[in-house]
N, C-alpha and C positions, 0 to 999 in steps of 0.2 A: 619620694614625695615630689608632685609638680610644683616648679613655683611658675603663680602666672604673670603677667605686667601689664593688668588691668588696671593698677592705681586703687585706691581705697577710695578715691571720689566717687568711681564710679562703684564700687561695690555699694557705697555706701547711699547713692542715690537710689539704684534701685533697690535696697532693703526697704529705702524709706518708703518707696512707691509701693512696693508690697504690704509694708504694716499699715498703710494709709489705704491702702484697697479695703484689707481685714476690717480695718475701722468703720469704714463706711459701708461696709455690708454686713456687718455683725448683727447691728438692732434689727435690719431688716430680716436678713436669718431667722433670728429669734420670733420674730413676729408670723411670716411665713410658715415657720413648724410649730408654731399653737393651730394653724389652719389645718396642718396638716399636708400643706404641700412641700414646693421645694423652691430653690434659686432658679431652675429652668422656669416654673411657674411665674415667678415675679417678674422675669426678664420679658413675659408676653404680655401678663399685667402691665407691667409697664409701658410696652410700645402699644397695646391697642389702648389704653389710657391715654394716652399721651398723642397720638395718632387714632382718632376713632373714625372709622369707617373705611380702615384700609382692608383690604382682602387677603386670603393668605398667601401667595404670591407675593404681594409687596411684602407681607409680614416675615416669612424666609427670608426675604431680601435684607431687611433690615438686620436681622438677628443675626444674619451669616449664618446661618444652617441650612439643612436639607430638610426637606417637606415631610420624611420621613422620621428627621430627627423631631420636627415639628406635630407633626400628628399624635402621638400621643400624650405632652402633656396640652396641649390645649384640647385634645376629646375631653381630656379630665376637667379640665378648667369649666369645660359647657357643662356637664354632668353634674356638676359641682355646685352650677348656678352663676357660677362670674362673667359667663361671657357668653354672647346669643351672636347668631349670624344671621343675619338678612339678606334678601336678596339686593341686587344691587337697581337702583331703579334704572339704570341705562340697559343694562344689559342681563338680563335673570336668570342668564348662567353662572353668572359671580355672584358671593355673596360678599357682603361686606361683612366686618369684626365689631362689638363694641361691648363696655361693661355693661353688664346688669347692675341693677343697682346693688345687689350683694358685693359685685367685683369691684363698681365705683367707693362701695363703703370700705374695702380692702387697699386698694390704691390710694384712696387719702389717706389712708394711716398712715401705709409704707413712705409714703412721700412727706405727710407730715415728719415723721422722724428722722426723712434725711434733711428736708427743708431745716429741721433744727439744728443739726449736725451743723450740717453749711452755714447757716448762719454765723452759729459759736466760733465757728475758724474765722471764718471773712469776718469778724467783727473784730479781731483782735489787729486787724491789716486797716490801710488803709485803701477805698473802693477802687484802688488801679489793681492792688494785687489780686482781685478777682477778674476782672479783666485779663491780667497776665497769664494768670493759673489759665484761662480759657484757650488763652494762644498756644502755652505751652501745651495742652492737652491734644489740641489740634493739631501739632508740631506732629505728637506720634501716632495718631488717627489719622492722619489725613489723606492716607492710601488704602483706608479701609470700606470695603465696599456699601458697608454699614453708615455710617457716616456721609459716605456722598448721597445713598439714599436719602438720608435722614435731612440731609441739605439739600437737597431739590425738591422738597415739596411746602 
């Protein structure tokens, strides 16, 4: 048997981080597979939501993945009806990303149910510990290539 000398704070932090990920992606899950899709779907839902009119270049960029890993769930997503690409008016070898209204009407939900989520935790704090949680979040993001995208625009 190894013993290790991690200390139990820290085991015990990141358990919490992990069951606190679960949580907050659970209802989403659940909502996503009435769709029929998946968490890789949601995570594109989300950034071109949340980001519309980026291209899929920036979209990989953001996502941290490979264009490859990328290409097939967003063919599906278009196929699907959630998400149209246009061209881009400067240059009309790019297209740009965004929802359809099918995929906008998917995005509010997902989001509605986390906006609820977050609510119910930050309400029980007072409005610095949300603030805080943002720093702290950033603390372990903030050499993620994701993130600095997501910060410079």
């Amino acid at each position: 048997m190894t013993v290790n000398n991690y200390g139990t704070d820290l085991s015990k932090q990141i358990a919490l981080f992990y069951f606190a990920y679960r949580s907050i992606i659970e209802i989403p899950e659940e909502i996503v597979e009435a769709y029929q899709i998946n968490r890789g779907h949601h995570r594109i839902l989300f950034f071109i939501g949340s980001m519309p009119g980026l291209n899929v270049n920036e979209l990989f960029h953001a996502l941290e993945v490979s264009k490859q890993a990328l290409h097939h769930p967003l063919r599906e997503l278009k196929q699907r009806n959630y998400v149209v690409d246009m061209p881009d008016e400067k240059d009309k070898r790019s297209k740009r990303l965004f929802l359809t209204e099918n995929g906008q009407q998917l995005f509010d939900e997902l989001m509605a149910a986390q906006q609820a989520q977050f609510d119910t935790v930050f309400g029980q704090f007072d409005p610095q510990a949300k603030e805080l949680w943002s720093h702290i979040m950033k603390g372990f993001a903030k050499d993620r290539p994701g993130l600095q995208y997501w910060d410079s625009i």
